[in-house]
C-alpha positions as CSV (number, residue, x, y, z in Angstrom):
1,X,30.7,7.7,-14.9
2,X,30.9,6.5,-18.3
3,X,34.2,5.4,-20.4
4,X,32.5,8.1,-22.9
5,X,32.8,11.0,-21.4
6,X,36.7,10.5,-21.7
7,X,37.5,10.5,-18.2
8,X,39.9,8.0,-16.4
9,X,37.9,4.7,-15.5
10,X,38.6,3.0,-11.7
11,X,37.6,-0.3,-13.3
12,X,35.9,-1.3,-16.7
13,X,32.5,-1.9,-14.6
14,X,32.6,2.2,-15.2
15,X,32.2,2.0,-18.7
16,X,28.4,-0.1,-18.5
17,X,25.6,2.4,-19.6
18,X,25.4,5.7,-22.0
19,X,25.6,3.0,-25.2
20,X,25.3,5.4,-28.3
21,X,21.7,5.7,-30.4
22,X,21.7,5.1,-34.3
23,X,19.5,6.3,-36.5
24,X,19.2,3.8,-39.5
25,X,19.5,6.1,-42.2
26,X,20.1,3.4,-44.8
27,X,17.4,1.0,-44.0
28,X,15.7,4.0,-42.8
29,X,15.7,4.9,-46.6
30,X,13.0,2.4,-47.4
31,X,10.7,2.8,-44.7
32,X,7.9,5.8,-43.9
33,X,9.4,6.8,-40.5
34,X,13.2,6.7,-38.8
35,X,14.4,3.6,-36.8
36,X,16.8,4.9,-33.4
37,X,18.8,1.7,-32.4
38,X,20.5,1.7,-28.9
39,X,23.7,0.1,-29.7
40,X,24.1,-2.0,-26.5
41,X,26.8,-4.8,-27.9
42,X,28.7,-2.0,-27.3
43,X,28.8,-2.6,-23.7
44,X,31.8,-4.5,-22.1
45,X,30.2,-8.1,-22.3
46,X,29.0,-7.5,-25.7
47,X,24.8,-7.3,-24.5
48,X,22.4,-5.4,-22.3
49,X,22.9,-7.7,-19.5
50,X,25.7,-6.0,-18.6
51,X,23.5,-3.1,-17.0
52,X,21.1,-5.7,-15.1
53,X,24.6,-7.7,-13.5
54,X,25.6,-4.6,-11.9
55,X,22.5,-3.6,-10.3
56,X,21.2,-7.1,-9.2
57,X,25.3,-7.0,-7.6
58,X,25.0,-4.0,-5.9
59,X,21.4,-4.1,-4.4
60,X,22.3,-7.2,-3.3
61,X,25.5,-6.2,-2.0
62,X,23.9,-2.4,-0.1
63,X,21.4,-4.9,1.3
64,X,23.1,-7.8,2.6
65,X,21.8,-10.5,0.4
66,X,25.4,-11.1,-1.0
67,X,28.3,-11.3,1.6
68,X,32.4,-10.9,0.9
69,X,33.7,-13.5,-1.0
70,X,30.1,-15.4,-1.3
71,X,29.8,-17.9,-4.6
72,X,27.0,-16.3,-7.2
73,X,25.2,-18.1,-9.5
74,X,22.5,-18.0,-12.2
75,X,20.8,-19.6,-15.1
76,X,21.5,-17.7,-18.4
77,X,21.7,-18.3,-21.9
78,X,24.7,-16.4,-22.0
79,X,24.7,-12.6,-21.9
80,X,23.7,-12.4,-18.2
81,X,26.2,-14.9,-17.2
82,X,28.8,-12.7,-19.2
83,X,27.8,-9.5,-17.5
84,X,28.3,-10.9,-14.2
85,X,31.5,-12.7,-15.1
86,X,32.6,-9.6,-15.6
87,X,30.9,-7.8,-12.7
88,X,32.1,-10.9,-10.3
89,X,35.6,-10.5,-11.6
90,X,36.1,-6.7,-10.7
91,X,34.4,-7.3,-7.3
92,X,36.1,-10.3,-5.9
93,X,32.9,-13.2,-6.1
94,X,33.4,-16.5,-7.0
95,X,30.7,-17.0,-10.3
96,X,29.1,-19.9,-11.7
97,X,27.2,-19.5,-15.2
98,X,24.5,-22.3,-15.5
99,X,23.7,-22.9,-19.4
100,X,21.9,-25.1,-21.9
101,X,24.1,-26.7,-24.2
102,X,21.0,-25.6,-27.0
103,X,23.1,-21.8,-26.4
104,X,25.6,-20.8,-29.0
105,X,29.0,-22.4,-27.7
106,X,30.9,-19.0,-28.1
107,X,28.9,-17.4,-24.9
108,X,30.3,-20.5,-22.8
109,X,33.9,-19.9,-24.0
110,X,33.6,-16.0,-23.4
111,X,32.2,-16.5,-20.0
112,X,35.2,-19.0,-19.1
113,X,37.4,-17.0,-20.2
114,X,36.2,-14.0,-18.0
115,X,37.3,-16.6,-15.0
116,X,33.7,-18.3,-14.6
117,X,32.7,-21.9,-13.9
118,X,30.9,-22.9,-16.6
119,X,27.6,-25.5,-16.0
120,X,26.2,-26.7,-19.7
121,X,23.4,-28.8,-19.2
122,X,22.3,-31.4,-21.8
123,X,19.3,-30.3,-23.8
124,X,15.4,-31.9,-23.3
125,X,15.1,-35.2,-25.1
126,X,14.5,-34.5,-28.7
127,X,15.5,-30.8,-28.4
128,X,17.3,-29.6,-31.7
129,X,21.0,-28.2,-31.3
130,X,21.4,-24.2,-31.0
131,X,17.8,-24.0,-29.8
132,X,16.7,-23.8,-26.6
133,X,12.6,-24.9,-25.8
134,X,11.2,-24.5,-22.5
135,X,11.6,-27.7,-21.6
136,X,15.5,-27.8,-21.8
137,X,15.2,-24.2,-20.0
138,X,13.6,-26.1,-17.1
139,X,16.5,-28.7,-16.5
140,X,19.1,-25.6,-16.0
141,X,16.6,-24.2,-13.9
142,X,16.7,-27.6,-11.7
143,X,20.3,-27.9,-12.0
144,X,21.1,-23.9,-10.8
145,X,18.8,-24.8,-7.9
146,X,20.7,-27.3,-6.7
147,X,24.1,-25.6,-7.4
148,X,22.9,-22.6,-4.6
149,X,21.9,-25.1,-2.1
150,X,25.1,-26.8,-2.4
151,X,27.4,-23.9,-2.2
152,X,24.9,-21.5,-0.2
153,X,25.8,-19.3,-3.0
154,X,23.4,-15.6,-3.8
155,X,21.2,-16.7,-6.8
156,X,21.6,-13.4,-9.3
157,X,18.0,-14.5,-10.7
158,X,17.3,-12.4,-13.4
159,X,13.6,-13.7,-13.7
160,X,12.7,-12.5,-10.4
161,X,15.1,-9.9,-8.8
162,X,13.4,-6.3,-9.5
163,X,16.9,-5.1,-10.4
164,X,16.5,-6.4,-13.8
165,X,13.6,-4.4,-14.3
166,X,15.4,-1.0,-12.7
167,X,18.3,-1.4,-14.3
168,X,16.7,-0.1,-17.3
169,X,14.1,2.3,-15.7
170,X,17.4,3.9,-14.1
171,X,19.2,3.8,-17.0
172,X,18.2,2.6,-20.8
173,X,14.8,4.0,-20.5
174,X,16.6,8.1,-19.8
175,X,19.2,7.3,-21.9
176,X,16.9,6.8,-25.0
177,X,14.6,9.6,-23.8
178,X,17.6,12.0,-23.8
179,X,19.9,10.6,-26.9
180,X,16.4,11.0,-29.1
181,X,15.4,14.1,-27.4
182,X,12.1,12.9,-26.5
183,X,10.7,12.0,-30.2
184,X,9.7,8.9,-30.0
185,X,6.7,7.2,-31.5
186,X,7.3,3.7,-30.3
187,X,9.4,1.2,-28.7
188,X,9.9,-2.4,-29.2
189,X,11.7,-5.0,-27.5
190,X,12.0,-8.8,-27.5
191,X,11.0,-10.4,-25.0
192,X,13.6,-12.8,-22.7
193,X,13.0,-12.1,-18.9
194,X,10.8,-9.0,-20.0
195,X,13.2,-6.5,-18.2
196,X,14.5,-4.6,-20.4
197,X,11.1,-4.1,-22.2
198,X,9.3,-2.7,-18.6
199,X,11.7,-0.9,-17.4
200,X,12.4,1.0,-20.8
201,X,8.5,1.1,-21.2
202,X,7.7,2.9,-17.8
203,X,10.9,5.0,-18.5
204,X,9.0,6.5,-21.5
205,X,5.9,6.3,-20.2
206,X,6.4,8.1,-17.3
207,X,8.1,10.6,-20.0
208,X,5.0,11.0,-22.4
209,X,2.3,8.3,-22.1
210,X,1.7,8.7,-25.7
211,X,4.3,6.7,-26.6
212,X,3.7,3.1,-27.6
213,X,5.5,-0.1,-26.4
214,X,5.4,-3.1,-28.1
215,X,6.4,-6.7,-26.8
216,X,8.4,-8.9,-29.6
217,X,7.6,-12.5,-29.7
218,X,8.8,-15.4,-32.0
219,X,6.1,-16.7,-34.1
220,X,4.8,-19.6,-32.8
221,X,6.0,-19.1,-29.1
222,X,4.1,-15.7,-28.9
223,X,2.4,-16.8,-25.5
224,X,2.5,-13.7,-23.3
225,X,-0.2,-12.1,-26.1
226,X,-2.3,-15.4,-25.7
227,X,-1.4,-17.6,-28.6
228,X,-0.9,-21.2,-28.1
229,X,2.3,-22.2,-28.4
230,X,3.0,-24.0,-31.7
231,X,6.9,-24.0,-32.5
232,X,9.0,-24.0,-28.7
233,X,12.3,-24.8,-31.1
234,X,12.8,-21.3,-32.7
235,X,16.2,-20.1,-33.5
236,X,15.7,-16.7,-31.8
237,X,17.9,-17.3,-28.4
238,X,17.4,-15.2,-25.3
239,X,13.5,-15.7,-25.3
240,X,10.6,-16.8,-26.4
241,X,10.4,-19.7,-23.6
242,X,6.8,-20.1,-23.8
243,X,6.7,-19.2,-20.5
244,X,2.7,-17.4,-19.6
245,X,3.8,-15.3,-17.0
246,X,7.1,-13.0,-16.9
247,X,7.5,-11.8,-13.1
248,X,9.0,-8.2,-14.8
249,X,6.4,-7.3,-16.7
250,X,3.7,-7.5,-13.7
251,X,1.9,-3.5,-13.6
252,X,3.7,-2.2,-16.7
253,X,1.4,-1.1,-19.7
254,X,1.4,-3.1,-23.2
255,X,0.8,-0.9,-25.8
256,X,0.8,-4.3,-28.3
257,X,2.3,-7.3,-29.4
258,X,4.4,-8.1,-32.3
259,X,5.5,-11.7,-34.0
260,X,8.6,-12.2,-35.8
261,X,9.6,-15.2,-37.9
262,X,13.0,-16.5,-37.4
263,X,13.4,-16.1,-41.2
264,X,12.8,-12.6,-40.8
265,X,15.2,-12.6,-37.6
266,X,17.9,-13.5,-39.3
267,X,17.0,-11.3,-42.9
268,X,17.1,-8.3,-40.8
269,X,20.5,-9.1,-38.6
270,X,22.6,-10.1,-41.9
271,X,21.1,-6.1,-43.1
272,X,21.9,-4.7,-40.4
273,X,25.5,-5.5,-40.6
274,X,25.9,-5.0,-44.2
275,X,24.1,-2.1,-44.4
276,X,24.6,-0.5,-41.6
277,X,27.7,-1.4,-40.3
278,X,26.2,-2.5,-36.9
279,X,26.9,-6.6,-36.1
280,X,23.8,-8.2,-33.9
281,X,22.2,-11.4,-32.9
282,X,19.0,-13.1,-33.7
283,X,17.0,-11.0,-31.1
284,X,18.2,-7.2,-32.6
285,X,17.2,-8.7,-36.1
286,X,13.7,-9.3,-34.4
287,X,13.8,-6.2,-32.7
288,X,14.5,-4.5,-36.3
289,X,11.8,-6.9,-37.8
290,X,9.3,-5.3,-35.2
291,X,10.1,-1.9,-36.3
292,X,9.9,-2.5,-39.9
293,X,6.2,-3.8,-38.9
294,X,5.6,-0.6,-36.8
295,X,6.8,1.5,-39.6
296,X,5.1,-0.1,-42.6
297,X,1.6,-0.5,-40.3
298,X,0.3,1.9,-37.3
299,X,3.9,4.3,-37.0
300,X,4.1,4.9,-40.5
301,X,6.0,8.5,-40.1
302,X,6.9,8.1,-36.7
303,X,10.5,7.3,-34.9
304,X,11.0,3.8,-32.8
305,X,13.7,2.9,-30.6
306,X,15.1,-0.6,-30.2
307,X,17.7,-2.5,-28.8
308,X,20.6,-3.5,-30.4
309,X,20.5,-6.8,-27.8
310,X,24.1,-8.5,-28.4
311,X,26.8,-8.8,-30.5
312,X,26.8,-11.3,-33.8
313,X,30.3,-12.4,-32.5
314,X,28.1,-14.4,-30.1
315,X,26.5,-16.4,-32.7
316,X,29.5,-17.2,-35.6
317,X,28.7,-21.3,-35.3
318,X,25.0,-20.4,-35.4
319,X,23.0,-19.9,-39.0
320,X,22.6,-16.2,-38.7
321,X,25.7,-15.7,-40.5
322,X,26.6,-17.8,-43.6
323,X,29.0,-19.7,-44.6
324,X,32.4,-19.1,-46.3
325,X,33.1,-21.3,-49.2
């Protein structure tokens, strides 16, 4: 059941899913070809994660991995960690959020006040503030380790668990298949933990192989398509870890790969908002960056879905947004 089909809600975990898609019409203007975002900020936690938190909850919960009243924790830059403060709080489990401090400081304070225990651990030496490399992604990893051994706490590891992936085969992928009616030239999608991308990917497919998904990569850190990695301080959180190998996108098809500057990241968020009305991060300006790419290159005339990741709100100490003077 969704909060959108304006029936009474048993708890607000009812309202994740069914997030509207926008057709760009104004940026759309300039372009050969119509851009469908999938407006997931909209979500309760303010991000996609919110759909991957609930499943990796209740698989774990239908098959025993997660007990009543058992501590769960997980590394996240943020969005996860919100989506299963959130899930954690309507169910009863105790949650700690393991973070870098590189994150954007309004995801800790949201995630706090959602009743979790917050972790921030330091960044790698040399790291750059509100950036988070590979290497300072690895000491949260260490510290979240040690934080399930200590408390014999269920690890929500969105890297690994297979309910990241389904989340959005179940749900994301049909929901853009339907909300579009089916025409769709292509899909792109970031690239953090590589769920969202495969399950949306085999969702459509499984739907009509024609259609082509395209991973989104920071330039400089676009290792899963085989480039060195050059620049593992971007500005584009969520992703872009330099990490070779992304568990969730073992067996599902790549239709391509596409690089996005963090200049163009940010150009294409700050439009987005003024233009459209719609107010996303650094990785939904990439996503929209991709598109424009698609649209200007091989799906000139065609339609492509992205996600609208998280909300800007998340980043208002960051440089996506300027100034007021």
């Amino acid at each position: 059941m969704s909060a959108r089909d304006n029936r009474l809600c048993s708890s607000v975990l009812a309202t994740i899913h069914e997030t509207p898609l926008v057709e760009l019409e104004r940026i759309g203007a300039e372009l050969e070809g119509r851009v469908l975002a999938k407006l997931e900020y909209l979500s309760p936690g303010l991000s996609k994660k919110d759909r991957i938190a609930l499943q990796m909850v209740l698989e774990a919960e239908r098959d025993g991995r997660l007990r009543p009243g058992q501590t769960v924790v997980e590394l996240t830059s943020g969005n996860t960690g919100t989506g299963l403060a959130i899930v954690c709080a309507v169910k009863g489990y105790p949650f700690v959020a393991v973070m870098s401090r590189g994150n954007s400081m309004e995801r800790a304070r949201m995630m706090a006040a959602l009743g979790a225990e917050v972790v921030l651990v330091d960044q790698a030496e040399g790291a750059v503030a509100g950036q988070v490399s590979g290497a300072s992604l690895e000491k949260v990893e260490v510290a979240a380790r040690r934080i399930v051994s200590q408390r014999d706490a269920f690890r929500a590891d969105q890297f690994s668990l297979e309910a990241n992936r389904r989340a959005h085969l179940l749900h994301t992928g049909p929901e853009i298949i339907r909300q579009s009616a089916g025409a769709l030239s292509a899909f792109c999608d970031f690239a953090g933990t590589g769920g969202s991308f495969a399950g949306v990917a085999q969702a459509l497919h499984e739907h009509d192989s024609a259609t082509q998904c395209f991973i989104v990569e920071p330039t400089g850190a676009a290792v899963l398509s085989g480039q060195p990695a050059t620049d593992g301080e971007h500005r584009i959180q969520g992703g872009g870890y330099s990490i070779t190998s992304l568990k969730m996108l073992e067996g599902v098809r790549v239709d391509g790969y596409l690089r996005v500057s963090d200049s163009d990241a940010i150009h294409w968020a700050r439009r987005l908002a003024a233009e459209e009305g719609i107010f996303g991060g650094f990785s939904s300006g990439a996503n929209l960056a991709a598109a424009v790419q698609l649209l200007r290159g091989p799906c000139r005339g065609g339609a492509v879905a992205i996600l609208i990741c998280d909300s800007g709100l998340k980043y208002l100490s960051t440089d996506l947004w300027p100034e007021l003077e």
